[in-house]
mmJSON file of the N, C-alpha and C atoms, coordinates in Angstrom:
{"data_MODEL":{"atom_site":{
"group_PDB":["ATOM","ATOM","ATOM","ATOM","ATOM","ATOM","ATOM","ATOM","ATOM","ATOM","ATOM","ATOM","ATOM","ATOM","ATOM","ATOM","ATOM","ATOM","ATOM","ATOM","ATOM","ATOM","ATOM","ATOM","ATOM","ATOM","ATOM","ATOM","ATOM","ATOM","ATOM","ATOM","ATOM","ATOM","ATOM","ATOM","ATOM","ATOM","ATOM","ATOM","ATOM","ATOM","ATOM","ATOM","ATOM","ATOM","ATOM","ATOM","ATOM","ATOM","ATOM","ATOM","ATOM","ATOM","ATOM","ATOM","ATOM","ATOM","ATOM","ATOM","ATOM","ATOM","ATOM","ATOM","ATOM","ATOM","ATOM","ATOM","ATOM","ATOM","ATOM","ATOM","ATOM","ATOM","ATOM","ATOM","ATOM","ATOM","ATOM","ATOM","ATOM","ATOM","ATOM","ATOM","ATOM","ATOM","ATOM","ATOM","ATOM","ATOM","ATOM","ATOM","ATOM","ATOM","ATOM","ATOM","ATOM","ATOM","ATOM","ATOM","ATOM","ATOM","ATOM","ATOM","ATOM","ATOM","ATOM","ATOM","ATOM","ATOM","ATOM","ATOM","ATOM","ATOM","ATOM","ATOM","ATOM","ATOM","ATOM","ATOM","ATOM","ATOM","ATOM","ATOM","ATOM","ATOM","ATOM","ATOM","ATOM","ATOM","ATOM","ATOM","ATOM","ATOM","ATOM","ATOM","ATOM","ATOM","ATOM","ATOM","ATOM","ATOM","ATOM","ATOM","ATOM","ATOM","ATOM","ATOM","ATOM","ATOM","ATOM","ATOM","ATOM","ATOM","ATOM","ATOM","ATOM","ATOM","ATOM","ATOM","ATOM","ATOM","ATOM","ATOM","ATOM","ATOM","ATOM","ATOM","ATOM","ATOM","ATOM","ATOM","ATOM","ATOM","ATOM","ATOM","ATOM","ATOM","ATOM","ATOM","ATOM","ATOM","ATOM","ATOM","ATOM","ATOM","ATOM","ATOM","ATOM","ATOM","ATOM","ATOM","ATOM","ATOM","ATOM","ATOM","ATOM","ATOM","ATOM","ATOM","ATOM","ATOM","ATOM","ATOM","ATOM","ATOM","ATOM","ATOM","ATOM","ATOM","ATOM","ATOM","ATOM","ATOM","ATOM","ATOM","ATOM","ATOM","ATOM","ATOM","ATOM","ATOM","ATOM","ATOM","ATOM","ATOM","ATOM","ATOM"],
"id":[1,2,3,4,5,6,7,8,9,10,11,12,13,14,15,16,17,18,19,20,21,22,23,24,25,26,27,28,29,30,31,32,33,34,35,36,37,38,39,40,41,42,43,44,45,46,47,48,49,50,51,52,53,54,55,56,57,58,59,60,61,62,63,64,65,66,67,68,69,70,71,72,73,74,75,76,77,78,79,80,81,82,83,84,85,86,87,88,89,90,91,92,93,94,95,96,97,98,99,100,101,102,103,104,105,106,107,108,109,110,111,112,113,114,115,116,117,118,119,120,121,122,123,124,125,126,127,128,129,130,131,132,133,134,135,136,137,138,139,140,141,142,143,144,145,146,147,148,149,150,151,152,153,154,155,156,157,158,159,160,161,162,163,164,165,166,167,168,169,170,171,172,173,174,175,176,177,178,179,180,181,182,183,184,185,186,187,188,189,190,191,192,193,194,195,196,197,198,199,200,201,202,203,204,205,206,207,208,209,210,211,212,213,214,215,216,217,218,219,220,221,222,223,224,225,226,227,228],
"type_symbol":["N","C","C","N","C","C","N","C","C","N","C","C","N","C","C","N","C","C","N","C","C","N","C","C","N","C","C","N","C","C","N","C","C","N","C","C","N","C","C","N","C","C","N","C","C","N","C","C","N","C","C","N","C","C","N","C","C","N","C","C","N","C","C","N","C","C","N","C","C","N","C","C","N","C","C","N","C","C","N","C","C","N","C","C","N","C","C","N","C","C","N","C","C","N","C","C","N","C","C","N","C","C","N","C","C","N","C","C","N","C","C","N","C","C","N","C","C","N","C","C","N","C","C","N","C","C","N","C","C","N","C","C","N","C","C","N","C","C","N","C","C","N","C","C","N","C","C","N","C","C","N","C","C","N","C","C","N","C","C","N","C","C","N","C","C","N","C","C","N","C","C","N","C","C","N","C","C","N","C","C","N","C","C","N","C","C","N","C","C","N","C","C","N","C","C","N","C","C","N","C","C","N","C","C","N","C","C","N","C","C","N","C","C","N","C","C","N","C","C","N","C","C","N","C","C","N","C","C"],
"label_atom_id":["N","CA","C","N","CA","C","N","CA","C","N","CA","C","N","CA","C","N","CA","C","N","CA","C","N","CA","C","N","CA","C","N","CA","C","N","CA","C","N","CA","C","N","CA","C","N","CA","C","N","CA","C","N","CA","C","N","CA","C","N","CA","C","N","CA","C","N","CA","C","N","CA","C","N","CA","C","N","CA","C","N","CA","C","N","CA","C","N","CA","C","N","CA","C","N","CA","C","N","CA","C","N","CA","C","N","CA","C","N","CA","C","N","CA","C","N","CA","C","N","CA","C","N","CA","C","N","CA","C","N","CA","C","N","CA","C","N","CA","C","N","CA","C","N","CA","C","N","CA","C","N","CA","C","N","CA","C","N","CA","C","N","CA","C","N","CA","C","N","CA","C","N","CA","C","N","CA","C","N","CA","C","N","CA","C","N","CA","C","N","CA","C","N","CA","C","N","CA","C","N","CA","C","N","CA","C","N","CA","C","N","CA","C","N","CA","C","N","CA","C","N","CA","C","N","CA","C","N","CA","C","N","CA","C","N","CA","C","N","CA","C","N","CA","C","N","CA","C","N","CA","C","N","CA","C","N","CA","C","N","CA","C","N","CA","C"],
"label_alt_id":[null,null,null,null,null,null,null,null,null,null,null,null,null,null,null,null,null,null,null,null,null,null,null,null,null,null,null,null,null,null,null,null,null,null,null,null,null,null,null,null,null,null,null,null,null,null,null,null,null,null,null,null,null,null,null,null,null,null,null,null,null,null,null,null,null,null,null,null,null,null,null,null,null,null,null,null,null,null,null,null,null,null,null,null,null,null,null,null,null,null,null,null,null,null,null,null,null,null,null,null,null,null,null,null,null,null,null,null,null,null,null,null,null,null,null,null,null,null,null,null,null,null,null,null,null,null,null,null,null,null,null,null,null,null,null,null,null,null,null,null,null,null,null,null,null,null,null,null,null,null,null,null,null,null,null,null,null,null,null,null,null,null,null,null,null,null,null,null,null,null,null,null,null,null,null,null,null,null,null,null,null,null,null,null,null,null,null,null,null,null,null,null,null,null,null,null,null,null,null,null,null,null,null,null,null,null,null,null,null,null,null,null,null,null,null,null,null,null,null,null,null,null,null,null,null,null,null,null],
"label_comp_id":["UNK","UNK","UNK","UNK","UNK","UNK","UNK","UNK","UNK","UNK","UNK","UNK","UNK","UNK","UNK","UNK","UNK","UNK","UNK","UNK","UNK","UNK","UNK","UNK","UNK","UNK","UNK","UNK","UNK","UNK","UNK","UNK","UNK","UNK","UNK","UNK","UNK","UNK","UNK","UNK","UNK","UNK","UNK","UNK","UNK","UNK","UNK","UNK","UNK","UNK","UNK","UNK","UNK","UNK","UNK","UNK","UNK","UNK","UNK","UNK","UNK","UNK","UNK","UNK","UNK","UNK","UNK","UNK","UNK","UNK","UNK","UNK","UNK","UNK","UNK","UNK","UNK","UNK","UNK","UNK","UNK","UNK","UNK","UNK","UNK","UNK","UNK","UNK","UNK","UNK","UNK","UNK","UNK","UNK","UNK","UNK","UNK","UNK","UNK","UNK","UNK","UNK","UNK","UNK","UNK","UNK","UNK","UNK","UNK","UNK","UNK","UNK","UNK","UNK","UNK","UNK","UNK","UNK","UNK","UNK","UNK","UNK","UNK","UNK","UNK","UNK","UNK","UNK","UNK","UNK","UNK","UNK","UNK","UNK","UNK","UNK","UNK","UNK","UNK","UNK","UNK","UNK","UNK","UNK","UNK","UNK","UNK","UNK","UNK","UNK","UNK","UNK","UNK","UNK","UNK","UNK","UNK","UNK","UNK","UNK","UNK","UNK","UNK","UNK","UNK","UNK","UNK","UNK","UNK","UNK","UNK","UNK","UNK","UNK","UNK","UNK","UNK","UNK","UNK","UNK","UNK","UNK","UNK","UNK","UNK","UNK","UNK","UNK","UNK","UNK","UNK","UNK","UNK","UNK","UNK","UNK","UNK","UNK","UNK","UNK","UNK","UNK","UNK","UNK","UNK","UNK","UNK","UNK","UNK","UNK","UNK","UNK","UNK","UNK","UNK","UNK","UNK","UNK","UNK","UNK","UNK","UNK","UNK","UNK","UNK","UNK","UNK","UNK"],
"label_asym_id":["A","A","A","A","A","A","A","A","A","A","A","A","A","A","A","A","A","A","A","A","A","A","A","A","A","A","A","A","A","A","A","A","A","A","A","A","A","A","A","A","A","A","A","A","A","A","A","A","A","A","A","A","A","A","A","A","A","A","A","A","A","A","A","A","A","A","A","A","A","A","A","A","A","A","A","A","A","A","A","A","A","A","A","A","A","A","A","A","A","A","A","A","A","A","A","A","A","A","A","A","A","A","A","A","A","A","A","A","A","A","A","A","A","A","A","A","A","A","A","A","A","A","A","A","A","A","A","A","A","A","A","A","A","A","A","A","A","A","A","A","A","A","A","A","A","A","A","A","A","A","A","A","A","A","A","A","A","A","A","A","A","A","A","A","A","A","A","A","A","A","A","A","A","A","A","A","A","A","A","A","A","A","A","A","A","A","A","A","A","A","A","A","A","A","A","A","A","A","A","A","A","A","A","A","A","A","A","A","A","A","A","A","A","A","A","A","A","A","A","A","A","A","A","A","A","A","A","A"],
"label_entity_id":["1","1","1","1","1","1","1","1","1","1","1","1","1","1","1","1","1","1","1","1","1","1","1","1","1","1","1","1","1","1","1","1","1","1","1","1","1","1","1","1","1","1","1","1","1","1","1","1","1","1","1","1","1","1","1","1","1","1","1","1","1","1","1","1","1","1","1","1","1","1","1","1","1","1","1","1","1","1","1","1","1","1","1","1","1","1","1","1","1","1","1","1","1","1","1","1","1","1","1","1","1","1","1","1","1","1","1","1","1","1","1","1","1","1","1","1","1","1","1","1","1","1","1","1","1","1","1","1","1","1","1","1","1","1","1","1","1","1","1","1","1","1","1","1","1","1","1","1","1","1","1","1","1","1","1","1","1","1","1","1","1","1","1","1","1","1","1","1","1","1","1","1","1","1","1","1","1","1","1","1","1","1","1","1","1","1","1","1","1","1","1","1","1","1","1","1","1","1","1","1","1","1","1","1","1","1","1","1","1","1","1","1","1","1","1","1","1","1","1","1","1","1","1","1","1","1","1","1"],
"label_seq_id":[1,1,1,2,2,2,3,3,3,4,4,4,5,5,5,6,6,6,7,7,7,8,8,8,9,9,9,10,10,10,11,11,11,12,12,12,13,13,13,14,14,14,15,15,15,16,16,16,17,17,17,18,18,18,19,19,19,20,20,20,21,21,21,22,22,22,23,23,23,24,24,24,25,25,25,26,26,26,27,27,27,28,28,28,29,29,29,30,30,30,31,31,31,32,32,32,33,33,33,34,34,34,35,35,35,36,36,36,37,37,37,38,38,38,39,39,39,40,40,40,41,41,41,42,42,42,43,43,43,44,44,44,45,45,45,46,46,46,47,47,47,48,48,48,49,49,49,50,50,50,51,51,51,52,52,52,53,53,53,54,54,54,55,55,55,56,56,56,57,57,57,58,58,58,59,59,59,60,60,60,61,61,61,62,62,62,63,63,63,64,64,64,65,65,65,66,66,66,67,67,67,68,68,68,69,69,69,70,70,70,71,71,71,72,72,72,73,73,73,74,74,74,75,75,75,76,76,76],
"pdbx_PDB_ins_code":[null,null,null,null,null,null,null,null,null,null,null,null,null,null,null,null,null,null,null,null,null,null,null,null,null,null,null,null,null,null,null,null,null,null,null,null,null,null,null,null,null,null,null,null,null,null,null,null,null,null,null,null,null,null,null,null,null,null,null,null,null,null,null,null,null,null,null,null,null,null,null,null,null,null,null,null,null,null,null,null,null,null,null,null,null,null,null,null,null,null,null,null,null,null,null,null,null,null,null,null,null,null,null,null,null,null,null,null,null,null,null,null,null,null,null,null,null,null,null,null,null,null,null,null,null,null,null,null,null,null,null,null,null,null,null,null,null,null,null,null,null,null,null,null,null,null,null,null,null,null,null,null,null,null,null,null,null,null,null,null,null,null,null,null,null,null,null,null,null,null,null,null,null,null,null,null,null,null,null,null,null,null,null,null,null,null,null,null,null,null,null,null,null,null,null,null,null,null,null,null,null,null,null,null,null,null,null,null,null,null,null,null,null,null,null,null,null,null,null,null,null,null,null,null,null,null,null,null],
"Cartn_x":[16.244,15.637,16.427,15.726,15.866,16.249,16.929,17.136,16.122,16.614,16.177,14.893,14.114,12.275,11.844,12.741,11.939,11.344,12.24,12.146,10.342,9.872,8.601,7.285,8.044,7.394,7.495,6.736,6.38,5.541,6.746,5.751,5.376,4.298,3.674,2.896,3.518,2.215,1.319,-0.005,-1.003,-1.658,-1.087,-1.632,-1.201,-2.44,-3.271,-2.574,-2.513,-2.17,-0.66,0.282,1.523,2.392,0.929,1.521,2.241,3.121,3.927,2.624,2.917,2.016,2.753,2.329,3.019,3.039,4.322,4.609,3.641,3.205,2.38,0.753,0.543,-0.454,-1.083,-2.473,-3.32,-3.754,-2.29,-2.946,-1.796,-2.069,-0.964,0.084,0.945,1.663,0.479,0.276,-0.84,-1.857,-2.583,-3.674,-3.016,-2.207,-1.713,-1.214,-0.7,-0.081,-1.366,-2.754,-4.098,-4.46,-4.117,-4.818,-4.354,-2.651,-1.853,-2.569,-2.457,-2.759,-4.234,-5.272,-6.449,-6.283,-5.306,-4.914,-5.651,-5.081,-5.273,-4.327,-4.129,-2.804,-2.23,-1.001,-0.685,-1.302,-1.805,-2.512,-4.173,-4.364,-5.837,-5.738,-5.125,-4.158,-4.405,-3.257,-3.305,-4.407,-5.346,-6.444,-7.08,-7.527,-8.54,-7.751,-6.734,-5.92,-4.835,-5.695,-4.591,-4.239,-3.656,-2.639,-1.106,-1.259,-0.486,0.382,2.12,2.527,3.064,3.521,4.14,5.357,6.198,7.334,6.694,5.489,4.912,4.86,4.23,3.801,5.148,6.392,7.251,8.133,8.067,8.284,7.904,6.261,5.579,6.504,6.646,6.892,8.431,9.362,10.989,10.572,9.787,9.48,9.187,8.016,7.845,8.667,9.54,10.863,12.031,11.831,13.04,12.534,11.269,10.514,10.609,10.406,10.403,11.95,13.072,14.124,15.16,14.926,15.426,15.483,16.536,16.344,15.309,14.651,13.775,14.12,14.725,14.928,13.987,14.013,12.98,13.516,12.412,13.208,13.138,14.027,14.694,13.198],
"Cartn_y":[9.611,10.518,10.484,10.228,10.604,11.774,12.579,14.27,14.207,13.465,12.943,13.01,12.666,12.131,13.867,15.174,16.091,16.804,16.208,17.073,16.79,16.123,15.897,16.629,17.595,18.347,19.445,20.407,21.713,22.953,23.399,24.868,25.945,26.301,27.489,28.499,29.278,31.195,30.252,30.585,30.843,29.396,28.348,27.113,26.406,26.235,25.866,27.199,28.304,29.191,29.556,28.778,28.929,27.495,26.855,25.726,24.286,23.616,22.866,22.027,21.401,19.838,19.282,17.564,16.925,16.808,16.919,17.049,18.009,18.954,20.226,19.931,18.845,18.694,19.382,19.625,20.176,19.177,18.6,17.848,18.282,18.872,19.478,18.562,18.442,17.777,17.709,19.158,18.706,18.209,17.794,17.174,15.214,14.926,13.441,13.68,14.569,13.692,14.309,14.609,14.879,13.549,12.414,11.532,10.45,10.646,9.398,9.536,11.269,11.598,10.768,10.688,10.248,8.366,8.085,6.781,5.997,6.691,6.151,5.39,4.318,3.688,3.755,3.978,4.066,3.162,1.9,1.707,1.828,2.616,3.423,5.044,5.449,6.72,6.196,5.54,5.37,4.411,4.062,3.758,4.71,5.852,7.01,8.255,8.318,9.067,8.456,7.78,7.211,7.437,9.045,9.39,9.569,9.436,9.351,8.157,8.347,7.155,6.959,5.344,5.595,6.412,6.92,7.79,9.088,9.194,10.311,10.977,9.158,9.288,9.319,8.607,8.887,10.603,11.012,12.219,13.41,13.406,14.184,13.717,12.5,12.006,12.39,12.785,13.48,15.032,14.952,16.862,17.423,16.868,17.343,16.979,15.784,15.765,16.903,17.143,18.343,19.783,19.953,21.191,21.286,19.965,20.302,20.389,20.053,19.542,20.834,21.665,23.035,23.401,23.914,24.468,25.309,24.89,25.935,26.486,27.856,28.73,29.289,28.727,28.738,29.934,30.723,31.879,31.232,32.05,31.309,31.606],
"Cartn_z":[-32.014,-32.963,-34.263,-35.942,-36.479,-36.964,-37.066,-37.481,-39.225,-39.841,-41.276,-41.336,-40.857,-40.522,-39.842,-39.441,-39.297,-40.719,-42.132,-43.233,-43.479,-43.087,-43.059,-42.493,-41.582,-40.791,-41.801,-42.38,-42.855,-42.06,-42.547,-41.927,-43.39,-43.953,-44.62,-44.015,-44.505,-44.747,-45.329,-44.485,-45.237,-44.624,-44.248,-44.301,-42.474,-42.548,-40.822,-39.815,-40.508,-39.469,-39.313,-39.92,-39.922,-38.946,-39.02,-37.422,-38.436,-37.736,-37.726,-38.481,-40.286,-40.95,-40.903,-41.733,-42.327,-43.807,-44.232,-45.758,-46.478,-45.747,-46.749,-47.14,-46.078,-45.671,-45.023,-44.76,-44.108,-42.713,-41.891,-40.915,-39.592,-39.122,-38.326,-37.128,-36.551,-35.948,-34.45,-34.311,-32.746,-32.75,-34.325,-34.652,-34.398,-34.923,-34.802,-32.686,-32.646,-31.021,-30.213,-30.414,-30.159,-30.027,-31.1,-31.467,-30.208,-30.527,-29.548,-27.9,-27.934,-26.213,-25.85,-26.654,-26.969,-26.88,-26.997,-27.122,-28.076,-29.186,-30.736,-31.026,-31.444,-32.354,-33.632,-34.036,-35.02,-36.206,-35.761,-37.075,-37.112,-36.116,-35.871,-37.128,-36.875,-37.015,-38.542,-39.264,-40.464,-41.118,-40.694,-40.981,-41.372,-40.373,-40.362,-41.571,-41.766,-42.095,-43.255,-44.686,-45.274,-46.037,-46.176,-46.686,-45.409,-44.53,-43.8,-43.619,-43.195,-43.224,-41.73,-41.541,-39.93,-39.821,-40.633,-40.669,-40.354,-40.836,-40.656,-38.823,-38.355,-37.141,-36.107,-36.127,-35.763,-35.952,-37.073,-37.376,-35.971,-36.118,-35.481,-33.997,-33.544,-32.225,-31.725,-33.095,-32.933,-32.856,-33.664,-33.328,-32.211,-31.384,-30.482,-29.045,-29.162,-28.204,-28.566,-29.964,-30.221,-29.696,-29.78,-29.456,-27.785,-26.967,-26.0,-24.965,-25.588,-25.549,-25.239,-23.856,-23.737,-21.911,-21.961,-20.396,-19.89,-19.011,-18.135,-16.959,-17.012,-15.9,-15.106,-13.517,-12.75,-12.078,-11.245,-10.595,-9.504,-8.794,-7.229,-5.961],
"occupancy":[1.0,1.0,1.0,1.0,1.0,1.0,1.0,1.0,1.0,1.0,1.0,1.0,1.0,1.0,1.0,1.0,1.0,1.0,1.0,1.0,1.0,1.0,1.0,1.0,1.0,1.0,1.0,1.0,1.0,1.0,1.0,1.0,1.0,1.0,1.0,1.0,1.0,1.0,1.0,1.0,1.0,1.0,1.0,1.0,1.0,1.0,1.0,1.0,1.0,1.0,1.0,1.0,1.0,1.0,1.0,1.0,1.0,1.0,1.0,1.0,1.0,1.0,1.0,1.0,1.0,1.0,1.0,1.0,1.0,1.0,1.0,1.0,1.0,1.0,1.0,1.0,1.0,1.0,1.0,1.0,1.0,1.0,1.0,1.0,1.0,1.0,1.0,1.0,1.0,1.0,1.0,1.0,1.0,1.0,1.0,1.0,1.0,1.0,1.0,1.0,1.0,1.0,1.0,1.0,1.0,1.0,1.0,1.0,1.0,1.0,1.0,1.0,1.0,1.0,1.0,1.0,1.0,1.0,1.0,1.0,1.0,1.0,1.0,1.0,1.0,1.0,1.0,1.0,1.0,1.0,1.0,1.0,1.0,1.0,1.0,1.0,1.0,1.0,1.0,1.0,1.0,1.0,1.0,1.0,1.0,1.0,1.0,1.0,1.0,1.0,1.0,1.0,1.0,1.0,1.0,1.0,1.0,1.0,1.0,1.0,1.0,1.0,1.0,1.0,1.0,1.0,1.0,1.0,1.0,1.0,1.0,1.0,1.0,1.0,1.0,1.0,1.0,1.0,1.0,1.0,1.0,1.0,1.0,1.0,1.0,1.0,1.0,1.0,1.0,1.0,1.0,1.0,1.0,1.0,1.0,1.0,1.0,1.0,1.0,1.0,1.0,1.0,1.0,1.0,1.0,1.0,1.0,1.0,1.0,1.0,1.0,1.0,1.0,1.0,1.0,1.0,1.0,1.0,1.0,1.0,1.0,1.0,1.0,1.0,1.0,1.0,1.0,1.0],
"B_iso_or_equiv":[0.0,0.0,0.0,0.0,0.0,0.0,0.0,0.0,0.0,0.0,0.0,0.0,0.0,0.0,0.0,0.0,0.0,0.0,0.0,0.0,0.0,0.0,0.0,0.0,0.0,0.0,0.0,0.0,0.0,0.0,0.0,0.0,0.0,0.0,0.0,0.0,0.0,0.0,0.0,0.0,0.0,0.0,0.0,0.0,0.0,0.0,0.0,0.0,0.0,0.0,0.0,0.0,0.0,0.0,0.0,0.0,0.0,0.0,0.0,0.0,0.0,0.0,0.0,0.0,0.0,0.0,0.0,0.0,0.0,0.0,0.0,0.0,0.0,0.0,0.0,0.0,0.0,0.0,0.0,0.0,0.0,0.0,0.0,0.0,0.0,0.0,0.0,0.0,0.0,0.0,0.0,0.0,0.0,0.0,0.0,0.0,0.0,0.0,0.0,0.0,0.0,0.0,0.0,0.0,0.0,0.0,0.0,0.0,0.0,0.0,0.0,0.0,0.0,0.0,0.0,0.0,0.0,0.0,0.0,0.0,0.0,0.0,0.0,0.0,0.0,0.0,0.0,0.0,0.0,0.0,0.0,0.0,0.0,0.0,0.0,0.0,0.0,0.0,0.0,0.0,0.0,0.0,0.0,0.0,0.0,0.0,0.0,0.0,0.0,0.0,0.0,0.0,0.0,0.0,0.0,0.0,0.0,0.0,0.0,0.0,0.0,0.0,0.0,0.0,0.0,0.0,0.0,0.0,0.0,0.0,0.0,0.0,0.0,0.0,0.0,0.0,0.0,0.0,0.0,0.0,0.0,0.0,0.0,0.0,0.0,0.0,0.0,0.0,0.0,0.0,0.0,0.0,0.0,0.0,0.0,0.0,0.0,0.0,0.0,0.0,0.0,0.0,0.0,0.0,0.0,0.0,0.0,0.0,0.0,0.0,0.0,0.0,0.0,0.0,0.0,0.0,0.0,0.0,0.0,0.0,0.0,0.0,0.0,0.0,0.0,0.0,0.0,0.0],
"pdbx_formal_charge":[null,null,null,null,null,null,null,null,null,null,null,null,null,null,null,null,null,null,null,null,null,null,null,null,null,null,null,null,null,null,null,null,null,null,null,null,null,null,null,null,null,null,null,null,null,null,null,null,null,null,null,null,null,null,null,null,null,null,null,null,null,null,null,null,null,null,null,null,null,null,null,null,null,null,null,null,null,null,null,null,null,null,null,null,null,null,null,null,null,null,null,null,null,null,null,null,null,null,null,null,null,null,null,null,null,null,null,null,null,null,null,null,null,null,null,null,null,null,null,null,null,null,null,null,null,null,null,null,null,null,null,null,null,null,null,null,null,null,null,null,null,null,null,null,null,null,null,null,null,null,null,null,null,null,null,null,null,null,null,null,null,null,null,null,null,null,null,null,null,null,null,null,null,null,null,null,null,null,null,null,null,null,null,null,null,null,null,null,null,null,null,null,null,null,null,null,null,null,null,null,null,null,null,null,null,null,null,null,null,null,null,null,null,null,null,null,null,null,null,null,null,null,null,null,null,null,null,null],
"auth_seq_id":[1,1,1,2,2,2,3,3,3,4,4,4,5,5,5,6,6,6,7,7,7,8,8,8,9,9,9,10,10,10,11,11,11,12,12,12,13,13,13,14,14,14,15,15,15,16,16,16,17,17,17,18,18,18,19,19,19,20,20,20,21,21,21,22,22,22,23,23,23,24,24,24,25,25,25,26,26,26,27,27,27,28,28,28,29,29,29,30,30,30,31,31,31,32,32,32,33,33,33,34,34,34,35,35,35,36,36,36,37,37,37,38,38,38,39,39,39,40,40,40,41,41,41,42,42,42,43,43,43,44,44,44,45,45,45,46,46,46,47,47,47,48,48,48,49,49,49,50,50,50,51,51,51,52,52,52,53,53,53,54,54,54,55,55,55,56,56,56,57,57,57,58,58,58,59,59,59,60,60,60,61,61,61,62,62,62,63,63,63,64,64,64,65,65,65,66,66,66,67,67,67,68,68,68,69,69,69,70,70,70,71,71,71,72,72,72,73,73,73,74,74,74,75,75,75,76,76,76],
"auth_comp_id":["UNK","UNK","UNK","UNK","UNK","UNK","UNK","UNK","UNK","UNK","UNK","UNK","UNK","UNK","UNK","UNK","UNK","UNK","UNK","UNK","UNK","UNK","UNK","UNK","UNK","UNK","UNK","UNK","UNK","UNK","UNK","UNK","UNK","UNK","UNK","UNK","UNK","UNK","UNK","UNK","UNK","UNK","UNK","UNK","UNK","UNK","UNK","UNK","UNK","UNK","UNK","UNK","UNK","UNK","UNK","UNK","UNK","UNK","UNK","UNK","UNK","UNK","UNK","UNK","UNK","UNK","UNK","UNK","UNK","UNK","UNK","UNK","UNK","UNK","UNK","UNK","UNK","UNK","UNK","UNK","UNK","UNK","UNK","UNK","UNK","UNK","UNK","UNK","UNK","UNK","UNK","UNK","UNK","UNK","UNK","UNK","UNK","UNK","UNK","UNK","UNK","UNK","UNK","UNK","UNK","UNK","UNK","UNK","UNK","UNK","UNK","UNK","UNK","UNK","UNK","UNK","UNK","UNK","UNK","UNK","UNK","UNK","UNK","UNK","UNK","UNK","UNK","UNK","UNK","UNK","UNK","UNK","UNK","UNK","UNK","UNK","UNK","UNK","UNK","UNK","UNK","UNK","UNK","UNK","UNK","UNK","UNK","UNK","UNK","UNK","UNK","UNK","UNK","UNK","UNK","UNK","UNK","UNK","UNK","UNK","UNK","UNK","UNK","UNK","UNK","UNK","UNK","UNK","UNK","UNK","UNK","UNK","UNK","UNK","UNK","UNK","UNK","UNK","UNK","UNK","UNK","UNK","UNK","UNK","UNK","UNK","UNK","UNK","UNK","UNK","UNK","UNK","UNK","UNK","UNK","UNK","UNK","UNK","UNK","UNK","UNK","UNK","UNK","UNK","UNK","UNK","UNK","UNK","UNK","UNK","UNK","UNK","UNK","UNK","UNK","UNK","UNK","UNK","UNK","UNK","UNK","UNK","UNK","UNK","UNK","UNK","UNK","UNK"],
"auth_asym_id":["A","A","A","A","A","A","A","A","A","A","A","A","A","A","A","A","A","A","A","A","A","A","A","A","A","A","A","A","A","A","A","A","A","A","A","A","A","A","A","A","A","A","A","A","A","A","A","A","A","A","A","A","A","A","A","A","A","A","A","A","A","A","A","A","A","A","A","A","A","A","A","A","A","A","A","A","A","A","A","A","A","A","A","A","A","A","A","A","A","A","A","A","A","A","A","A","A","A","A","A","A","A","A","A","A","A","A","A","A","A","A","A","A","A","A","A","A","A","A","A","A","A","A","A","A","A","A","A","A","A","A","A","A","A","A","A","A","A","A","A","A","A","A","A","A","A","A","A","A","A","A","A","A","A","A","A","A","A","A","A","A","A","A","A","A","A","A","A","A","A","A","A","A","A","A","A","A","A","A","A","A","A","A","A","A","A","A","A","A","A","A","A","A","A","A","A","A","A","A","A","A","A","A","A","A","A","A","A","A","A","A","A","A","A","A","A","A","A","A","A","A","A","A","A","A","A","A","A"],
"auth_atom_id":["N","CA","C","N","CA","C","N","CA","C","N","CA","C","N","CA","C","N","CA","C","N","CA","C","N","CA","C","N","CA","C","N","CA","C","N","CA","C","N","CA","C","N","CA","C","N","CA","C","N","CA","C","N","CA","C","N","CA","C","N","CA","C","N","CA","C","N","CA","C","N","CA","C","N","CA","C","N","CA","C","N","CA","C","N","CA","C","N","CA","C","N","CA","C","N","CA","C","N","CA","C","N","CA","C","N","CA","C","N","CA","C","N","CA","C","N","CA","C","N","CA","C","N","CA","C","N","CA","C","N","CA","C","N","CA","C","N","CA","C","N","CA","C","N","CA","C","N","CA","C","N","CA","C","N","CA","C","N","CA","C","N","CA","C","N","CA","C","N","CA","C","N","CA","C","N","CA","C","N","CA","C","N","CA","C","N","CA","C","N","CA","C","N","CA","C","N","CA","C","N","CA","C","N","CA","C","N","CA","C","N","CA","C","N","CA","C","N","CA","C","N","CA","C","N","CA","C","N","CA","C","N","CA","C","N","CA","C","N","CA","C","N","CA","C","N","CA","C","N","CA","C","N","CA","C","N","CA","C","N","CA","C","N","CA","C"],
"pdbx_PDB_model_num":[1,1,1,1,1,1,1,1,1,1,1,1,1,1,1,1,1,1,1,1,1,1,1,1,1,1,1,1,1,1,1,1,1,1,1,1,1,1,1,1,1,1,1,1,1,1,1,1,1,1,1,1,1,1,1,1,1,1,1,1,1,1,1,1,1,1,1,1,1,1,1,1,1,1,1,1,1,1,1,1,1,1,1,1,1,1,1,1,1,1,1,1,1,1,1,1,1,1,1,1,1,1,1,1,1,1,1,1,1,1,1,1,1,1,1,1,1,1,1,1,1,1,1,1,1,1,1,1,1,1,1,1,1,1,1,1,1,1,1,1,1,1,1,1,1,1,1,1,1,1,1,1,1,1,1,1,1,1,1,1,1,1,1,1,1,1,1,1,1,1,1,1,1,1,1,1,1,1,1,1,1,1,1,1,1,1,1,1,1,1,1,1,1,1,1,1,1,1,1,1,1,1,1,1,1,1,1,1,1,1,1,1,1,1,1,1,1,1,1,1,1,1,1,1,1,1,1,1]
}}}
């Protein structure tokens, strides 16, 4: 993981709800890993979507390993 490539990720008041874009875009991080889960390819992805870059698409792909990247305490 890049740490560098999350500055890409934005969060605003007011814009898609407060949820995780890219670069202050109106395209949200669960809208691109929607696409991958869908088994879209990155140069499917930036085809359909070209203002988007592959840093973009890697970005989204460090974020959501950092998001999920936490202990889960199970009860006994």
């Amino acid at each position: 993981m890049k740490p560098e490539r999350l500055n890409r990720i934005t969060v605003e008041a007011g814009k898609c709800g407060g949820r995780p874009c890219i670069r202050g875009q109106r395209m949200r991080v669960t809208d691109v890993l929607e696409l991958l889960a869908a088994g879209a390819s990155f140069d499917e992805i930036l085809n359909d979507y070209p203002f988007l870059e592959r840093e973009d698409i890697l970005a989204v792909l460090d974020y959501a390993a950092h998001q999920t990247d936490h202990v889960v305490l199970q009860a006994p």
